[in-house]
FITORFI-321120 format. One line per field, with one value per residue: residue number from 1; chain; x, y, z of N, C-alpha, C in turn. Coordinates in steps of 0.1 Angstrom, whole numbers. Layout:
BEGIN
resi	NUM,... $
chain	A,... $
n_xx	X,... $
n_yy	Y,... $
n_zz	Z,... $
ca_xx	X,... $
ca_yy	Y,... $
ca_zz	Z,... $
c_xx	X,... $
c_yy	Y,... $
c_zz	Z,... $
***
This chain:
BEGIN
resi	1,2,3,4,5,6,7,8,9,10,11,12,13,14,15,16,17,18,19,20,21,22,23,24,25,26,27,28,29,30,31,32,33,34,35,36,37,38,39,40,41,42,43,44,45,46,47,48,49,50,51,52,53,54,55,56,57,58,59,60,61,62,63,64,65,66,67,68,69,70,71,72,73,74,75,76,77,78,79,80,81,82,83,84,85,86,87,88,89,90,91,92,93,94,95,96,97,98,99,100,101,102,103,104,105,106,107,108,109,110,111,112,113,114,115,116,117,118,119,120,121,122,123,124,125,126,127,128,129,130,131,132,133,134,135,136,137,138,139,140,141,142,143,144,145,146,147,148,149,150,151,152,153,154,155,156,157,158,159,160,161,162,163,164,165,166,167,168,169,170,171,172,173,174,175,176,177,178,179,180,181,182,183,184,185,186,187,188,189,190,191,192,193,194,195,196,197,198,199,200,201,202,203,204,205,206,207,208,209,210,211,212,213,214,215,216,217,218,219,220,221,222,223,224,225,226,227,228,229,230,231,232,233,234,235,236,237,238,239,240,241,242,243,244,245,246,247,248,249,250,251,252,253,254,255,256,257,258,259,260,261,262,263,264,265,266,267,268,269,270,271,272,273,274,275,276,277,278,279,280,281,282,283,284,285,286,287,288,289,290,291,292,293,294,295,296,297,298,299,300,301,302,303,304,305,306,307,308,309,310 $
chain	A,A,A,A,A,A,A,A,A,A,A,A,A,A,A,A,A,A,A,A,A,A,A,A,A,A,A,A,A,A,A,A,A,A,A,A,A,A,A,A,A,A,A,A,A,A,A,A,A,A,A,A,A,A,A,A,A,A,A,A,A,A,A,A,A,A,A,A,A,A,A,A,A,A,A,A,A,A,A,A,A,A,A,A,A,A,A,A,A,A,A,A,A,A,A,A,A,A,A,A,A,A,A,A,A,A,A,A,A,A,A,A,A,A,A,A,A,A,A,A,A,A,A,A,A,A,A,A,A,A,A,A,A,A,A,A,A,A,A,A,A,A,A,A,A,A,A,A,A,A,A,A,A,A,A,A,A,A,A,A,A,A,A,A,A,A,A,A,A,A,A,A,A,A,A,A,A,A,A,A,A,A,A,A,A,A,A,A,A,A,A,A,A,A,A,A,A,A,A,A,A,A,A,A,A,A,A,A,A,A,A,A,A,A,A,A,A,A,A,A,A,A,A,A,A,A,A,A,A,A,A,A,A,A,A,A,A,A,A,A,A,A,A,A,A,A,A,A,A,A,A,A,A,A,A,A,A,A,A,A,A,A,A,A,A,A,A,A,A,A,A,A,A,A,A,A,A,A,A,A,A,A,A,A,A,A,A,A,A,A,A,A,A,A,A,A,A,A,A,A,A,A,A,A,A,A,A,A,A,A $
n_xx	-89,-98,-91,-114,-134,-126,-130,-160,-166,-159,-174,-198,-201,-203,-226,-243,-259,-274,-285,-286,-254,-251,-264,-250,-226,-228,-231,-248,-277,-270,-249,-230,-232,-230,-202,-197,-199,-182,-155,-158,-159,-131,-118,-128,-143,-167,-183,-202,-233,-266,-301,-333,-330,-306,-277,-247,-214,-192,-174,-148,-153,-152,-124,-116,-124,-110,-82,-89,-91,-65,-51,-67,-59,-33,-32,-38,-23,1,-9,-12,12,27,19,30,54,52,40,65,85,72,75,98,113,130,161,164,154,148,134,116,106,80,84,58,47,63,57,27,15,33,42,30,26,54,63,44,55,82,78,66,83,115,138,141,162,149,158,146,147,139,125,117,84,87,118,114,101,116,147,131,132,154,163,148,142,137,113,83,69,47,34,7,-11,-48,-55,-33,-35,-55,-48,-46,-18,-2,25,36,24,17,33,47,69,61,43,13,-3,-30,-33,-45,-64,-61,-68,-49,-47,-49,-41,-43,-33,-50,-54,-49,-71,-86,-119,-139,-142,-120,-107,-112,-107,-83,-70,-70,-55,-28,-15,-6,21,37,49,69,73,106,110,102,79,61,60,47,25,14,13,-2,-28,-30,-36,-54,-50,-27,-6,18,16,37,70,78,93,113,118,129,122,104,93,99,82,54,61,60,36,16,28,19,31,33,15,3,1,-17,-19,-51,-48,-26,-37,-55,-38,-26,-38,-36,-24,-46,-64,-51,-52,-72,-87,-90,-112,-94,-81,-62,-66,-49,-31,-17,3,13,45,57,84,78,90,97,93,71,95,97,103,90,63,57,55,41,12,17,12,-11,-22,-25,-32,-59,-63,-57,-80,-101 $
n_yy	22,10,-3,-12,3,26,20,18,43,61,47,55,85,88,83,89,78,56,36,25,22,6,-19,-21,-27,-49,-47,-43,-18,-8,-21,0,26,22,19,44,64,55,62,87,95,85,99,126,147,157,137,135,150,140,139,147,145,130,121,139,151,163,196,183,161,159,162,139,123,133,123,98,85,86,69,44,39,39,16,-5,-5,-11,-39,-52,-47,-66,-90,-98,-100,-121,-141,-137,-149,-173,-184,-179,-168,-165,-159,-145,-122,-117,-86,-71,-46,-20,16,25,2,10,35,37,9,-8,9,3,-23,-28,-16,-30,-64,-53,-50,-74,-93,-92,-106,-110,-108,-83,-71,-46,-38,-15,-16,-20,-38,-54,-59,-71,-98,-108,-113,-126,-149,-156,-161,-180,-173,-149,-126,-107,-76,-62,-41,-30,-13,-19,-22,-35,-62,-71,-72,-93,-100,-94,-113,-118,-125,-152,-163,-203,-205,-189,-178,-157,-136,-118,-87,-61,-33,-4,32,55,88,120,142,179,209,226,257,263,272,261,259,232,217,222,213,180,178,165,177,205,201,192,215,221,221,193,172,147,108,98,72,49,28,53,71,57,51,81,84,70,78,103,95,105,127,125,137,144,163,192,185,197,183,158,135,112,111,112,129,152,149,149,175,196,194,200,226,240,241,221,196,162,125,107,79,67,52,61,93,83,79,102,132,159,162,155,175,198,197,189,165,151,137,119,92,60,26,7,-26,-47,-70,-98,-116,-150,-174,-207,-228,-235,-239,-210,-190,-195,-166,-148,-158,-147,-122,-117,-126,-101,-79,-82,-77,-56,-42,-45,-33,-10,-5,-8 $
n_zz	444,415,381,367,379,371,342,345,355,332,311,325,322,297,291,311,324,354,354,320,321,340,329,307,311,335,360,388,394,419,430,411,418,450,441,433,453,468,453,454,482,484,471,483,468,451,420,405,395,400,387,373,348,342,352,355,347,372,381,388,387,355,353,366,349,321,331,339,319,304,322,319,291,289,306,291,267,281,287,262,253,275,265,242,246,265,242,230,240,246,218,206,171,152,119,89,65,34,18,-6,-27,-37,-46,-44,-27,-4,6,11,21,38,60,89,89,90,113,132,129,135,163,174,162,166,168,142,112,95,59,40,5,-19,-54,-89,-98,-120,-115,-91,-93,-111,-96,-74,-86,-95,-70,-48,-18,-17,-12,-24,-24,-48,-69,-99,-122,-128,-153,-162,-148,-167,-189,-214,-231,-215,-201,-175,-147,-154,-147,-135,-121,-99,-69,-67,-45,-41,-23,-15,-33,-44,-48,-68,-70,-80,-67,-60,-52,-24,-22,-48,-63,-80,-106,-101,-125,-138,-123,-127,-154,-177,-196,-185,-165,-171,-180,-154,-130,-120,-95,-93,-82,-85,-106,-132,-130,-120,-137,-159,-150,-148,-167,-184,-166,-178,-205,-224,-235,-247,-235,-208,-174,-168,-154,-126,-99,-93,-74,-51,-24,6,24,7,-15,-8,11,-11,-22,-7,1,-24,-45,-68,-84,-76,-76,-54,-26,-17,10,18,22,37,65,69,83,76,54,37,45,27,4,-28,-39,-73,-96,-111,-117,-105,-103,-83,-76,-52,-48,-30,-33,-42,-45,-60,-61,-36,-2,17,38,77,88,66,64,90,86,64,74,96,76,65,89,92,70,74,96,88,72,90 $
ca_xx	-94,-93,-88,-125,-135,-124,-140,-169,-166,-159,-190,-212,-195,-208,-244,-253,-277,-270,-294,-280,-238,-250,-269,-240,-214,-229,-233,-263,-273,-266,-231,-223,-243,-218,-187,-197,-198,-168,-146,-158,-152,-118,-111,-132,-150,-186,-176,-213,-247,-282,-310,-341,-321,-296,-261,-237,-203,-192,-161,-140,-157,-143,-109,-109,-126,-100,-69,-92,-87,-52,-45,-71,-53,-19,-30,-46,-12,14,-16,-6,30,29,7,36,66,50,45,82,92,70,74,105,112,143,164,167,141,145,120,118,92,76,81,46,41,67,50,13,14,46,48,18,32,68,56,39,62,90,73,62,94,127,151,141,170,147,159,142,152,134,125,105,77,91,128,112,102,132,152,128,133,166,170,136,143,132,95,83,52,45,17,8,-24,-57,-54,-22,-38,-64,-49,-41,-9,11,24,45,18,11,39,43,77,60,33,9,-17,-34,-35,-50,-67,-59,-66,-38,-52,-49,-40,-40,-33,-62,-51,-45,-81,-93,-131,-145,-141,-108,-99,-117,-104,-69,-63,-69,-45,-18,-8,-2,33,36,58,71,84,117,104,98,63,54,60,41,11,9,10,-21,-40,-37,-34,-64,-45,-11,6,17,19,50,77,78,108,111,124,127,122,85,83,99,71,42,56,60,21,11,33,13,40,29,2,9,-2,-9,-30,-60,-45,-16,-43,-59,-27,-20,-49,-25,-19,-54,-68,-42,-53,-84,-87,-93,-120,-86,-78,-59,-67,-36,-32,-8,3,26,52,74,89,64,99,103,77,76,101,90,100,84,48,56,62,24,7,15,12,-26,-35,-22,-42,-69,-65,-65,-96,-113 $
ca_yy	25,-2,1,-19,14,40,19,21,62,69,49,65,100,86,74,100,69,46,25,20,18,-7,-29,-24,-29,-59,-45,-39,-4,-9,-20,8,36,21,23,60,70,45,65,101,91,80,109,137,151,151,133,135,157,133,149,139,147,119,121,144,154,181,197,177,149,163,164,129,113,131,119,80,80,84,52,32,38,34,3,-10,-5,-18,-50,-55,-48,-79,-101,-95,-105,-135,-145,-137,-157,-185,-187,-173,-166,-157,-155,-133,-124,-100,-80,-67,-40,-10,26,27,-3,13,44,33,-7,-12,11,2,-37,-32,-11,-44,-69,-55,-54,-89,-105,-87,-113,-116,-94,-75,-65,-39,-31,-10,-22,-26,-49,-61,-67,-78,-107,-113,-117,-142,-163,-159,-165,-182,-170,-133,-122,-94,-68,-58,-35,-25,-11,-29,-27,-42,-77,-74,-72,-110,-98,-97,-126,-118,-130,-163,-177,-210,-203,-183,-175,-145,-132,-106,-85,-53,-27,8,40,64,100,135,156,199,219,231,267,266,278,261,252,216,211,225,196,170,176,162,186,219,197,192,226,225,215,178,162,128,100,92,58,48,33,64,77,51,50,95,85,61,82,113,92,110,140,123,143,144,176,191,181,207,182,148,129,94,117,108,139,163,147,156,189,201,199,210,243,245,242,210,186,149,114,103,64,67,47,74,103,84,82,114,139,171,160,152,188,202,188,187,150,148,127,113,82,46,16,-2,-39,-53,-84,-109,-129,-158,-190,-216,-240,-237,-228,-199,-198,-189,-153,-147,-163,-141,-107,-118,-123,-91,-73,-84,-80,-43,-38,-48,-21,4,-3,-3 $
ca_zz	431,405,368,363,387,362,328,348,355,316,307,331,316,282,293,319,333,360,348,309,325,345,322,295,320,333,374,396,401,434,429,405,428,459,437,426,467,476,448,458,495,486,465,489,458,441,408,395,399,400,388,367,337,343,362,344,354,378,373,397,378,343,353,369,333,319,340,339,302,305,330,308,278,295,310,277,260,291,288,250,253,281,258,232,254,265,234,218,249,240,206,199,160,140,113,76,52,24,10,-22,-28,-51,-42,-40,-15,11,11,15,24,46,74,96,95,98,135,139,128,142,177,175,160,167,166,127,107,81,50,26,-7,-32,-69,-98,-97,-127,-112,-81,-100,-115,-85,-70,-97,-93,-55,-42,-5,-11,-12,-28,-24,-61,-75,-107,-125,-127,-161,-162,-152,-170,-204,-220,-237,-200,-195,-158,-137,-154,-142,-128,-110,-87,-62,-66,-33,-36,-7,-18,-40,-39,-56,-66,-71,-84,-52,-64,-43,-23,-26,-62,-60,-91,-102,-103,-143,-140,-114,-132,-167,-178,-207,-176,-149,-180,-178,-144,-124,-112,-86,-96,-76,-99,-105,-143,-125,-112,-150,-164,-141,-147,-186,-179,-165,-185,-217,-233,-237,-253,-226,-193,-167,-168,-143,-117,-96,-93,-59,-41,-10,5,27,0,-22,2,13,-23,-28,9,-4,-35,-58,-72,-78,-73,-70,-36,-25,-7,20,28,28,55,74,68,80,77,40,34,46,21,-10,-34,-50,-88,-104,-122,-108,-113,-94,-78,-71,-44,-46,-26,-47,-37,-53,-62,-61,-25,11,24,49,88,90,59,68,99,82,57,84,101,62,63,101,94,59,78,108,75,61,101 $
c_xx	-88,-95,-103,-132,-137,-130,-156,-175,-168,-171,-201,-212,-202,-225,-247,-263,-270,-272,-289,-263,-240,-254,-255,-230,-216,-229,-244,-257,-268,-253,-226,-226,-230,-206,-188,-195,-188,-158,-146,-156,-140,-109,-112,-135,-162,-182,-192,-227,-256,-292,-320,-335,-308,-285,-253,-223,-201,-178,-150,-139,-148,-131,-107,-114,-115,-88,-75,-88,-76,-48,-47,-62,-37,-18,-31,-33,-2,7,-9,8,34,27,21,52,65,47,58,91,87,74,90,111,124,148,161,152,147,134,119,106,89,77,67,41,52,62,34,10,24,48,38,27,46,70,54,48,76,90,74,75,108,137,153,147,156,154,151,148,145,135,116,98,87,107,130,115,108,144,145,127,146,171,151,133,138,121,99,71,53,30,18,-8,-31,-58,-44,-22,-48,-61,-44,-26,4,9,32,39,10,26,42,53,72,46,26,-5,-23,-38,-49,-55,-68,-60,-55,-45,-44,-49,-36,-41,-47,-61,-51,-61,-91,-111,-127,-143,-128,-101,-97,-113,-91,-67,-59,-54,-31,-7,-2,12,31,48,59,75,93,117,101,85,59,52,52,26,5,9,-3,-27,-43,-33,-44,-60,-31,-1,5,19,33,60,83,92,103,121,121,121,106,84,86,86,61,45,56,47,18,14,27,23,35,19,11,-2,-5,-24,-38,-57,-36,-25,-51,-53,-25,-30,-43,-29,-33,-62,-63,-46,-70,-83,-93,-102,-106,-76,-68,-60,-54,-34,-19,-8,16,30,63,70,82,72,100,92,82,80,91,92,90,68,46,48,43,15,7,8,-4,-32,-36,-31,-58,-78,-65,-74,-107,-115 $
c_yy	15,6,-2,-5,27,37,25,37,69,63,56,78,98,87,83,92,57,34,16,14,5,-24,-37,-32,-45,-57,-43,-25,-2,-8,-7,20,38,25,39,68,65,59,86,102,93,96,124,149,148,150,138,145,144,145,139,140,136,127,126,149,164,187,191,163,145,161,145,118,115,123,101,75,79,72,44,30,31,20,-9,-11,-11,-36,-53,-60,-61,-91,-102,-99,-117,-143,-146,-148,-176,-193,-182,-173,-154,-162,-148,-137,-112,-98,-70,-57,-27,1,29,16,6,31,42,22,-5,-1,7,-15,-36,-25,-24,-53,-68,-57,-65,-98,-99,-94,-116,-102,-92,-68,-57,-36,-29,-15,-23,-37,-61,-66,-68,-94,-115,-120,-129,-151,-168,-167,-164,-183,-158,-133,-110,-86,-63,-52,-32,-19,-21,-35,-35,-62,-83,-76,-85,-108,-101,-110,-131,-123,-143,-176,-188,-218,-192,-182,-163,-144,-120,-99,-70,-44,-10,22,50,75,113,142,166,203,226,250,278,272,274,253,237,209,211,214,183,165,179,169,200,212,195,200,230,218,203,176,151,120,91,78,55,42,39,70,76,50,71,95,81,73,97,110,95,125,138,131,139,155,174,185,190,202,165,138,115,100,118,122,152,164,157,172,203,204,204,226,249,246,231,201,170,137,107,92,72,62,58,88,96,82,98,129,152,172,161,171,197,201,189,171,156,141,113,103,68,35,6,-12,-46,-62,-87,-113,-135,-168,-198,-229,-246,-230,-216,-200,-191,-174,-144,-148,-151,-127,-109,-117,-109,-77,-72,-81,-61,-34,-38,-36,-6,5,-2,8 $
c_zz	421,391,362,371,376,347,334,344,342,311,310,324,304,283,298,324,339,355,334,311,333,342,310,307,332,353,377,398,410,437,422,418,448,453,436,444,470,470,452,473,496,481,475,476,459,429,396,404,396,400,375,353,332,351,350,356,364,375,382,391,361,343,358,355,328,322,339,324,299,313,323,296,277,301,299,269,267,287,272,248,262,276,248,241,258,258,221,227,249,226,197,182,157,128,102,68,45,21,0,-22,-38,-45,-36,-23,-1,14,18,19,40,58,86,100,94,112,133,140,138,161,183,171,160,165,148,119,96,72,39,15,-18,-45,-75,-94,-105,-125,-101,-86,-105,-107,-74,-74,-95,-80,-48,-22,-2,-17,-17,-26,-41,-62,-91,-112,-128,-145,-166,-161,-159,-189,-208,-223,-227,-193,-179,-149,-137,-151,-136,-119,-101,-80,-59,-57,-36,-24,-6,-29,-39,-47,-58,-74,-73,-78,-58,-54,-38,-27,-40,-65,-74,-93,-107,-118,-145,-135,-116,-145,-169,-187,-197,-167,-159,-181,-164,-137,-117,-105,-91,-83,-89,-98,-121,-141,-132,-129,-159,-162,-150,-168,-188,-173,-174,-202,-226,-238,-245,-248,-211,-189,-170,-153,-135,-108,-95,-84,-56,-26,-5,12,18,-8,-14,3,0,-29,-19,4,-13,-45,-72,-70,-78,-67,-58,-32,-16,6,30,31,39,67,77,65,78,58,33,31,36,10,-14,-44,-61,-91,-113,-114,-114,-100,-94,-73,-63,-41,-40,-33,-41,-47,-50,-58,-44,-13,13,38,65,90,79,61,75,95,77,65,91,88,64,76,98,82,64,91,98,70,75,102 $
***
């Protein structure tokens, strides 16, 4: 029994037609039709019924798709993890990088590529350290060796007055665009006007992330009301955050990106109409390249924004 044996088996399981698995799959009926008697031979089962209806499973059949989806997947992942060794071995890649970043990017940006990252380049020390955008910035002016992820609102670059991102000590990418949203409690059992309208959501308890941001962004968006919800508690802690609204104690801010990590959190929650669009950008020293672990790290940053939006 081969591994090209068992893709076969789960296509057929999909198709129910010799005829369509074998065209996709790129075999003569003939050949498939032999493998399907070779492997029930081997096995001493009936994997499949024939009938004018198409070829569907039997239950001997069921259990061995099951049990084939588990090798495939298993092989499919040992195949990667080899592909990834023999390139750390070719290419090996080290030393320091810091990384500077916003509350917000290491909740919703940064875990998807530092899994990757650190897979792919281990010998490279990472450092994280939490910060304002704005004394991201600062620091890589200071010391043009540490990168930063920075976000801020859309209005934020859109107004002439801010002059932080016309600088021409540094280098700004954009990487992404992100909404940050009005998660209530689904429980809280309120109607659609009530969800919708920031004078009704005002009176209700908020979570913060203790962030002067986070404070700034929740003033933006309910700045038609010259208030903000009250402050129910306010934490650096990401899963107190979350499970503070899940409980229904609190409503709370939370990216589009992390509710689609997070289908538990998602199910939990009623979105708001009351939104702020969030812009993540790269920032390094314009004085000096970007060094190799650095390139490294962007690269992985973008292949991983990219597996969030598939």
């Amino acid at each position: 029994m081969r591994i090209s044996d068992l893709k076969l088996l789960i296509e057929l399981s999909y198709s129910k037609s010799i005829t369509l698995t074998a065209e996709k799959m790129h075999i003569s009926q003939q050949g498939l039709s032999q493998m399907i008697t070779r492997l029930e031979q081997e096995l001493e089962v009936t994997l499949f019924q024939r009938s004018r209806q198409g070829t569907t499973l039997t239950e001997a059949g069921q259990k061995t798709i099951i049990t084939a989806k588990e090798i495939v997947e298993k092989y499919d992942e040992l195949n990667s993890e080899l592909e990834l060794i023999t390139l750390r071995q070719k290419n090996p890649v080290e030393g320091d990088l810091t990384l500077l970043h916003s509350h917000n990017s290491g909740t919703a940006v940064l875990p998807r590529a530092l899994k990757l990252f650190k897979s792919r380049f281990p010998s490279i020390n990472l450092t994280l350290k939490e910060s304002s955008p704005s004394e991201t910035i600062a620091q890589i002016k200071d010391d043009p060796s540490v990168v930063g992820l920075i976000n801020f609102p859309e209005s934020f670059y859109q107004d002439p007055a801010n002059h932080v991102l016309s600088s021409t000590e540094l280098i700004y990418k954009e990487l992404l665009q992100d909404d940050l949203i009005v998660c209530i409690p689904k429980f809280w059992m309120l109607s659609k006007d009530q969800i919708n309208t920031a004078s009704e959501l005002i009176k209700r308890p908020m979570v913060y992330f203790d962030t002067r941001q986070y404070s700034e962004i929740v003033s933006l968006i309910f700045r038609e009301t010259a208030h903000s919800p009250k402050v129910f508690l306010k934490t650096l802690n990401n899963e107190l955050f979350r499970q503070t609204i899940i409980d229904g104690l609190a409503m709370g801010l939370i990216s589009t990106l992390e509710l689609s990590d997070n289908r538990f959190l998602k199910e939990c929650i009623v979105q708001s109409d009351l939104r702020i669009k969030l812009i993540f950008t790269w920032v390094s020293a314009a004085k000096s390249p970007l060094s190799i672990p650095a390139q490294k790290f962007l690269e992985c940053l973008r292949q991983s924004l990219n597996m969030s939006g598939s």
